[in-house]
KOLMI-943648 format. One record per residue (C-alpha): residue in one letter; x, y negated, z. Coordinates in steps of 0.1 Angstrom, whole numbers, padded with zeros to 4 digits, always signed. Each point is the difference from the previous one (the first is absolute). Last residue first. Layout:
BEGIN
AXYZ;...
END
This chain:
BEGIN
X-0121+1910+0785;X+0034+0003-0009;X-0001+0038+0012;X-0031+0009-0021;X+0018-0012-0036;X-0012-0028-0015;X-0005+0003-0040;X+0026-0014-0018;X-0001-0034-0023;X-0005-0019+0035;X-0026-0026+0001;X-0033+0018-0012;X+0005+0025+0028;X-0022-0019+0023;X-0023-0011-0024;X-0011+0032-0017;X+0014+0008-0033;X-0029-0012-0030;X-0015+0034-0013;X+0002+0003-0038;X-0017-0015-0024;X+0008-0002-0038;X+0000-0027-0030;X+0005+0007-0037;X+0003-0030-0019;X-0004-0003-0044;X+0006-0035-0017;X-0003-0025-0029;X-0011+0020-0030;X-0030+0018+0011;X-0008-0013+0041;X+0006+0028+0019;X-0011+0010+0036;X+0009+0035+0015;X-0009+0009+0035;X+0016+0024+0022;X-0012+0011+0034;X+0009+0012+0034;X-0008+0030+0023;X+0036+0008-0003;X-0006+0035-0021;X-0019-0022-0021;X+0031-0021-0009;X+0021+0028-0007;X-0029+0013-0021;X-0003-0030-0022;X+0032-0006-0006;X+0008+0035-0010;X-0028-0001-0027;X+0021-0034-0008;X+0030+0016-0007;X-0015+0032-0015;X-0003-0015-0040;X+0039+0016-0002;X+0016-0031-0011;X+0029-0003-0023;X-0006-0006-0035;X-0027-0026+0014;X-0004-0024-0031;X-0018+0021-0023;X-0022+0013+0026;X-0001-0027+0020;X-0026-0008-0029;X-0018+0026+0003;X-0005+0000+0035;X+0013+0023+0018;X-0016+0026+0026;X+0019+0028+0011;X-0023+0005+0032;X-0024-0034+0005;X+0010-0025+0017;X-0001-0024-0034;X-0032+0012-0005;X-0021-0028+0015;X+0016-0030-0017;X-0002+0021-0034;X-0034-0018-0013;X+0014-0036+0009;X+0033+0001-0019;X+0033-0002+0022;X+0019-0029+0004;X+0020-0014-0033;X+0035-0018+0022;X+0005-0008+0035;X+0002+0019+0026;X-0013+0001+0035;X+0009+0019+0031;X-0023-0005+0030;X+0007+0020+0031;X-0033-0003+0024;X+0009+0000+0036;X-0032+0011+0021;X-0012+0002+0036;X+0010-0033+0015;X+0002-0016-0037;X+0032-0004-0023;X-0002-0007-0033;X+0032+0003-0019;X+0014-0012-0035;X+0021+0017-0025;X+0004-0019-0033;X+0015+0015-0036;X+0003-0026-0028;X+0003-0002-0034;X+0030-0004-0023;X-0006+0033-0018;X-0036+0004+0008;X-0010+0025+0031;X-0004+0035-0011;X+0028+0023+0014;X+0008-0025+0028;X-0035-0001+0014;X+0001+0037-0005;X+0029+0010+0018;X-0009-0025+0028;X-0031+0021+0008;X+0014+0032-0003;X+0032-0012+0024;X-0027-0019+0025;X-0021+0032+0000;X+0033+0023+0005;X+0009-0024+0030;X-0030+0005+0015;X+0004+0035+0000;X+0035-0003+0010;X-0008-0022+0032;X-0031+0012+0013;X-0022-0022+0016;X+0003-0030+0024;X+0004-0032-0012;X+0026-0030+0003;X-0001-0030-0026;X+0033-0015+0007;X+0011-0031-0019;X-0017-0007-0029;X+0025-0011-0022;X+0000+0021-0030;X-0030-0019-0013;X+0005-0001-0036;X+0022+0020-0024;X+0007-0016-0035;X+0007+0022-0026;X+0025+0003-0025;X-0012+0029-0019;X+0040+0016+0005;X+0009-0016+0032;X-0034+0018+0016;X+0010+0033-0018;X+0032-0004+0018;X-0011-0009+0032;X-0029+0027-0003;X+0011+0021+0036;X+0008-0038+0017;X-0039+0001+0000;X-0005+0029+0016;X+0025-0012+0032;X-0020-0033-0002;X-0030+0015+0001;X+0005+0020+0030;X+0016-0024+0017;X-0032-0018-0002;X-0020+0031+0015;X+0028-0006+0031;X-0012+0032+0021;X-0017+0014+0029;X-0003+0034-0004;X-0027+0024-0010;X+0009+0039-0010;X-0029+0011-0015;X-0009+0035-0015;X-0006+0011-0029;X-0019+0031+0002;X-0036-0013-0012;X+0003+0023-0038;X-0005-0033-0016;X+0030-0014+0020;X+0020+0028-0005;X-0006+0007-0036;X+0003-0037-0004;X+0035+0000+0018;X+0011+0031-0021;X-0008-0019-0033;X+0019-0031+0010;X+0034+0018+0013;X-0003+0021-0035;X-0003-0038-0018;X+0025-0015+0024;X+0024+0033-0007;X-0005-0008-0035;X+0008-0037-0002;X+0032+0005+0017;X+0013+0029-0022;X-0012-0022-0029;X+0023-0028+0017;X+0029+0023+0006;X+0002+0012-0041;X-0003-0034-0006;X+0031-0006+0020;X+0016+0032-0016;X-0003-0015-0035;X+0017-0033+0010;X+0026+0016+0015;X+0007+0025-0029;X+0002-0028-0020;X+0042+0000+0002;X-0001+0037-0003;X-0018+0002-0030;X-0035+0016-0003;X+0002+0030-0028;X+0029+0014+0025;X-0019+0036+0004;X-0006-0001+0041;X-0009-0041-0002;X-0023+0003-0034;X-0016+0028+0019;X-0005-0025+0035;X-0015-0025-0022;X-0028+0024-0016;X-0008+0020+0032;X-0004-0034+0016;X-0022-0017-0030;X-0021+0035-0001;X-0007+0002+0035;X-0011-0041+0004;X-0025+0009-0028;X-0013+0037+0012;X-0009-0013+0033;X-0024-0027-0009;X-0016+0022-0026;X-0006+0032+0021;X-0013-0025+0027;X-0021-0015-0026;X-0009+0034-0019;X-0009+0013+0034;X-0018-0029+0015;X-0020-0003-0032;X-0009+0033+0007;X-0012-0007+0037;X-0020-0031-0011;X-0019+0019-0026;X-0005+0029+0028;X-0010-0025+0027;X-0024-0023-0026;X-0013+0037-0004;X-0003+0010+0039;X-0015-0036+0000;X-0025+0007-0025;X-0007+0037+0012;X-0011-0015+0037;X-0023-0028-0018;X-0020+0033-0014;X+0002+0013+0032;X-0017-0027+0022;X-0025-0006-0028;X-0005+0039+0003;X-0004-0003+0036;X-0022-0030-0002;X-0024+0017-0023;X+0002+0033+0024;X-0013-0025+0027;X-0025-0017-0018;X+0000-0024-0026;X-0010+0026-0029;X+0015+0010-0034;X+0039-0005+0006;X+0016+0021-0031;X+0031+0014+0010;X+0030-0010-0020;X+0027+0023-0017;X+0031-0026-0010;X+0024+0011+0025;X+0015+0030-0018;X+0033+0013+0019;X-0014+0039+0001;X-0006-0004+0035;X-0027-0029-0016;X-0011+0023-0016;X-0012+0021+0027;X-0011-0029+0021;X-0023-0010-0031;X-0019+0037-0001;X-0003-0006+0043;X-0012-0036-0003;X-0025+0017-0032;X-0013+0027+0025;X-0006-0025+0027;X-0020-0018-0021;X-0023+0029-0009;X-0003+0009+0034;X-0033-0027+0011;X-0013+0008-0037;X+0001+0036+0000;X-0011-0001+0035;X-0030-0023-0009;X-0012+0025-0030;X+0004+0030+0020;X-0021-0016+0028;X-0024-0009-0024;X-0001+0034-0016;X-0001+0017+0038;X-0029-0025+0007;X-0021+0010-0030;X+0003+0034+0009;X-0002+0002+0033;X-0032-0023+0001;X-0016+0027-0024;X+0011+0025+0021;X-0014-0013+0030;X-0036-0010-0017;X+0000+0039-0008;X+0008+0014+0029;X-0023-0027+0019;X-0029+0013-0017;X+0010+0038+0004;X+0007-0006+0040;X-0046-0020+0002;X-0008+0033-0017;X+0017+0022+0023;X-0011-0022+0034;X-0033+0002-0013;X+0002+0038-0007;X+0013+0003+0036;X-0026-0025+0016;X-0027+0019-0014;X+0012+0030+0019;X-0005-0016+0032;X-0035+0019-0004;X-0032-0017+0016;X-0015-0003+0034;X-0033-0020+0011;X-0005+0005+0039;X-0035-0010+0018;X+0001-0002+0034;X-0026+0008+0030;X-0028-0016+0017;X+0023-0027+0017;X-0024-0026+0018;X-0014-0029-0014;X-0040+0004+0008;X-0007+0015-0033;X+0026+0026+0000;X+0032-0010-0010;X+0025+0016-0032;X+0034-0003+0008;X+0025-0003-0028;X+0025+0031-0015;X+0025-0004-0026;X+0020+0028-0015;X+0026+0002-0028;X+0013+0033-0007;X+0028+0021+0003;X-0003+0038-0012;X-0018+0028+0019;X-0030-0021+0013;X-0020+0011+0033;X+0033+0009+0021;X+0007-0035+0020;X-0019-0026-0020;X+0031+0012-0033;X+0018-0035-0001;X-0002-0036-0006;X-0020-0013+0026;X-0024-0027+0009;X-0023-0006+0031;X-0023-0026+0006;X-0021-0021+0028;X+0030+0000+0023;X-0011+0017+0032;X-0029+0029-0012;X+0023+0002-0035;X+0028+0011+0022;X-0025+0021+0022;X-0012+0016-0030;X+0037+0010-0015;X+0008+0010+0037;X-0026+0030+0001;X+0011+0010-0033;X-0024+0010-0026;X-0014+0027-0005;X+0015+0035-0016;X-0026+0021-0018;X-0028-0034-0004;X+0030-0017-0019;X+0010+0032-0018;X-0029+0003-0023;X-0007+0028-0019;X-0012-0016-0033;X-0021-0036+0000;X+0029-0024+0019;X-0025-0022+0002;X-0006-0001+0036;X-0023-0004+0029;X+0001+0012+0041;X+0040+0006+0003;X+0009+0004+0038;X+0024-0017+0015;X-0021-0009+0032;X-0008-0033-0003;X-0022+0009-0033;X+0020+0008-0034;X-0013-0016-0035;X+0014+0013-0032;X+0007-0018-0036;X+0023+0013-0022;X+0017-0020-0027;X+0005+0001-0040;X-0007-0037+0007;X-0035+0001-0024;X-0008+0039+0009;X-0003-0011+0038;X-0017-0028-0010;X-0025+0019-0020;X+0001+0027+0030;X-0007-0022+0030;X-0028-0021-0013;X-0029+0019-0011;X+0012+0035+0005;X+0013-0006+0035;X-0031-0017+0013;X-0026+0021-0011;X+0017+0032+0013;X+0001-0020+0030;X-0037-0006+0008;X+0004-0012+0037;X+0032+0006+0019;X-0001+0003+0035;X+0013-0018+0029;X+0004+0004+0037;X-0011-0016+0028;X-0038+0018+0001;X-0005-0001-0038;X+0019-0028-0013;X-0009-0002-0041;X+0027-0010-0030;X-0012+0002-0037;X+0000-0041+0002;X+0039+0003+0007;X+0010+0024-0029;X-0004-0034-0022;X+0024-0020+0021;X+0026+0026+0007;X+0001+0009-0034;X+0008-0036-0009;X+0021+0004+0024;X+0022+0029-0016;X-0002-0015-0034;X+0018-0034+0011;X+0026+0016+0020;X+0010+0028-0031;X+0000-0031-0021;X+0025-0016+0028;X+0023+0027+0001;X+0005+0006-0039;X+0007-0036+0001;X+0022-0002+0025;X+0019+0038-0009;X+0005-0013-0035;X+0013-0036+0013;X+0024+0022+0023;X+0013+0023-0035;X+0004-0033-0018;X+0016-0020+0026;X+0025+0029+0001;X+0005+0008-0035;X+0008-0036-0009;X+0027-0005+0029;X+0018+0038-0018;X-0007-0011-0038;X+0018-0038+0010;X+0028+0024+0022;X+0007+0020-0032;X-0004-0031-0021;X+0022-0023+0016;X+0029+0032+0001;X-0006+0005-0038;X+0008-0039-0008;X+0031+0000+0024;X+0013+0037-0009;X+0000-0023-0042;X+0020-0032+0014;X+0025+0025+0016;X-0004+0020-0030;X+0003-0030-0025;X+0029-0020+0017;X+0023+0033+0007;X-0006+0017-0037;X+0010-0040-0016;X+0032+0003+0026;X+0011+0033-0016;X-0008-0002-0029;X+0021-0038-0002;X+0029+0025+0017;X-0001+0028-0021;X+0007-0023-0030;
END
């Protein structure tokens, strides 16, 4: 897509202006120190030439009355000036204090002896012992050129005069031109060979990012089953980890969504059919008046039953969505159970069970009343649903300073080992409830759980298979001072 392009384009130019920018300022640094170790060395042979010039013009050197003369110097040039001369492509010339040229190998007319030299050039060499320049030696050359002059002393160590060796800068422009074409060539080389590897390394480093973005688009089409392949352990690697575990709960979600549907579908449709059923045998006389009593008491229980399983699935929309909010009182929690309890009188009569531990007393909490009251209502409704006919149901309490743990306990097969942990679970049933929970909606203890989250508390399941099952939950024990009345205190009998 134009995206993956997109981002792959971004990574290799910005990765590709990097590699061109080093070498641009690499050529530029290498250039300089190039050009300047050029100049040294051109410098420093023109040095070394002019005083050994110096040295050998020396023994030509008379003083006749305070001033000096030169001996033989025809001689002297064309022995020893001109091969060296000819050697550093150089000329040679010798001034006196003056400025004025005396020798030279510049053979055709020569400029040196037309123009002189400048008055401050020999005074600079007179104080310093040298003199260099890069440039034209005021109006003798026409184009640059390098120059060095050195003092040449009479016999007694005074100044006779200086010797100056120039030679063309041009040399330094075809070295310069040379030395560019090498590092051309070694550049593009480098550019090529890094641009592949970069290409290579961005292909790689975007690659995953293309295949999160192929899987996000099918997953928008509802398939969770594309994977991204996790190659490294680095930070894309965790990312795709971190995705790949991201489409296995959005597909546990979408499984678990569905079966919420058919369930909810399922629950509702049941309950619907048996009241649209027995209210049409009502309206066309197929249900005679005499049982029409019976029928329209079933009729109010499925009504029941559905409101508490509409009332459930709104209260776990709320909780889950965080907008349920608490209203805490202080409150009777054994009251509670008793009121619940007298709810399954008749299913209690008819399984003959024995119910322990009714006389507690008051257990007083603080927490809110309906919602605990649905948990004690779910709770009780499935003790009495699957305890053993003739079996027992048993609430006990535990009370602590912070904590009052409800504990209601049935008798009869428990719950296997491997399905302790789903029991909370949305729609869950076991398989064997199953058969014998015609009535149940699988939410009660979902319901459970969240109530009982909602209060900070927890519920824990413990079952022995085949002699009992207990759920117990927390809630907040009521502070002491309000502990003795069943009402909270208001602020004026304080």
């Amino acid at each position: 897509g134009n995206m993956q392009r997109s981002l792959f384009r971004k990574y290799f130019s910005v990765c590709c202006s990097i590699v061109l920018m080093s070498i641009v300022v690499l050529g530029i640094i290498f250039m300089v120190f190039a050009a300047q170790y050029f100049r040294e060395d051109k410098l420093g042979a023109l040095e070394k030439n002019a005083e050994y010039a110096a040295e050998l013009t020396q023994n030509h050197i008379v003083s006749v009355n305070g001033t000096y003369q030169i001996v033989d110097y025809n001689s002297s040039l064309t022995s020893s000036w001109v091969p060296m001369a000819k050697a550093m492509n150089a000329d040679i010339y010798l001034a006196n204090l003056s400025g004025d040229v005396l020798l030279c190998t510049h053979r055709s007319n020569c400029s040196h002896k037309v123009y002189g030299i400048d008055k401050e050039i020999i005074q600079q060499v007179e104080e310093n012992g040298i003199y260099t320049e890069v440039g034209k030696m005021g109006e003798i050359y026409k184009s640059s050129y390098y120059t060095v002059g050195v003092p040449m002393y009479l016999t007694d160590g005074r100044v006779a005069g200086v010797v100056f060796a120039s030679s063309s800068a041009q040399g330094l422009t075809d070295f310069m031109s040379e030395i560019f074409k090498m590092f051309l060539l070694s550049a593009l080389v480098m550019m090529v060979v890094t641009f592949a590897l970069v290409y290579i390394v961005t292909g790689n480093l975007v690659r995953p990012l293309q295949e999160m973005v192929k899987a996000t688009e099918s997953f928008a089409k509802g398939d969770f089953t594309v994977r991204v392949p996790v190659n490294e352990r680095d930070e894309i690697g965790k990312l795709s980890m971190a995705f790949n575990n991201m489409a296995t709960s959005l597909a546990q979600q979408e499984t678990v969504r569905r079966s919420f549907i058919a369930n909810v579908s399922h629950e509702l449709k049941t309950p619907m059919t048996s009241i649209a059923g027995f209210i049409d045998g009502i309206l066309d006389g197929t249900i005679p008046p005499e049982k029409e009593r019976h029928y329209l008491s079933i009729v109010s229980d499925e009504v029941k039953r559905l409101s508490r399983l509409v009332r459930s699935m709104l209260n776990i929309a709320k909780i889950e969505a965080g907008e349920m909010k608490l209203k805490p009182t202080v409150f009777d929690v054994n009251e509670v159970v008793l009121s619940s309890i007298f709810t399954f009188e008749q299913t209690i009569d008819a399984k003959h069970l024995e119910i322990k531990g009714l006389d507690a007393g008051k257990i007083m909490v603080e927490a809110d009343e309906d919602l605990i009251h649905q948990v004690v209502y779910n709770l009780l409704e499935n003790a009495v649903k699957f305890v053993n006919e003739g079996g027992y149901i048993e609430v006990s309490y535990t009370v602590d300073p912070k904590r009052t743990y409800i504990n209601i306990k049935n008798s009869g097969e428990g719950i296997p080992k491997d399905e302790i942990s789903k029991v909370f679970d949305r729609f869950y049933k076991t398989d064997r409830s199953r058969s014998i929970d015609k009535t149940g909606v699988g939410l009660g203890l979902h319901i459970v759980r969240s109530i009982v989250n909602l209060h900070q508390g927890e519920v824990i399941v413990r079952s022995v298979e085949g002699e009992y099952c207990e759920f117990s939950f927390s809630v907040a024990t009521a502070p002491k001072a309000l502990s003795k009345q069943a009402k909270p205190i208001s602020a004026r009998e304080v």
